[in-house]
C-alpha positions as a printed Julia matrix, in Angstrom:
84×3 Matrix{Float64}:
 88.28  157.42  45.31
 88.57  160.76  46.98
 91.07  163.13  46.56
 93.63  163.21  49.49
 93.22  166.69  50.63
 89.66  166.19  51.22
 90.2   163.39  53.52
 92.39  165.78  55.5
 90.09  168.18  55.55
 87.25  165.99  56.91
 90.11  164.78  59.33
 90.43  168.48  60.72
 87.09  169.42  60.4
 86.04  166.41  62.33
 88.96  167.03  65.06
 87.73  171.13  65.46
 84.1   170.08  65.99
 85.08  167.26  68.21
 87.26  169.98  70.19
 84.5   172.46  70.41
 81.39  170.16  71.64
 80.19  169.78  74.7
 76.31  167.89  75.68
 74.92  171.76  77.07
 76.0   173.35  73.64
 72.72  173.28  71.69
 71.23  174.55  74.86
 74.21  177.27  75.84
 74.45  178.23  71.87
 70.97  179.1   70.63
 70.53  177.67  67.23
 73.42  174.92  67.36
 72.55  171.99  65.9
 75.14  168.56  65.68
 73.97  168.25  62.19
 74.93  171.66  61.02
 78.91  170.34  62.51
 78.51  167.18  60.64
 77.33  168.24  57.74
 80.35  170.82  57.88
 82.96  168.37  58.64
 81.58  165.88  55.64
 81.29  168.79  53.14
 84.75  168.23  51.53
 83.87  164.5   50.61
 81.7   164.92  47.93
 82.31  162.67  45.98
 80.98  160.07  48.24
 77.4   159.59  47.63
 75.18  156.98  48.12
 74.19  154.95  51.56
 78.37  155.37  52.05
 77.73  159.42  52.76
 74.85  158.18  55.46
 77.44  155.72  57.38
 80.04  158.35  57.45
 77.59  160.69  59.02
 76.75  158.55  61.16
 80.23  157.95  62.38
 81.59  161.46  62.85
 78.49  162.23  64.73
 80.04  159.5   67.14
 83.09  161.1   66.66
 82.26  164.16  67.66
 80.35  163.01  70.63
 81.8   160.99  72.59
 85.46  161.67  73.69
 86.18  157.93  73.75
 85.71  157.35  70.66
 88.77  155.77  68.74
 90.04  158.61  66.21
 93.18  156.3   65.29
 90.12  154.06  63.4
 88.26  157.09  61.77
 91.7   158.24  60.47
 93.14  154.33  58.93
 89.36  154.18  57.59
 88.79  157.67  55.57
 92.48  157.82  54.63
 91.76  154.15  52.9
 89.22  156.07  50.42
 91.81  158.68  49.11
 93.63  158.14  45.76
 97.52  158.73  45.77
């Protein structure tokens, strides 16, 4: 389990990277990278380890690319792995 606060700061994280991306970025912002926004936003979780970590990446990297992606999901899911 992870604590609760660090679910809601992935949350943010993962809703101010989201905000802030656009496809010309890496090209407009010399040196931006959608792993160095990831890794940011997946910082406060660590104690998730393991092929876990690697899905979650995965998923906020969605997340942060493509507008359409369901947030409501991300939010039920993480929130499930915080302890009370």
């Amino acid at each position: 389990m992870i604590d609760r606060t660090d679910v809601e700061a992935t949350i943010t994280r993962v809703a101010v990277a989201a905000f802030t991306y656009y496809p010309e970025r890496a090209t407009e912002e010399p040196g931006y990278t959608l792993g160095e926004d990831v890794a940011w936003c997946i910082k406060p979780l660590v104690g998730l380890q393991g092929p876990a970590r690697g899905v979650w990446r995965l998923r906020i990297a969605g997340l942060i690319t493509d507008p359409a992606a369901d947030r409501r999901a991300f939010i039920r899911d993480i929130s499930s792995l915080a302890r009370e």
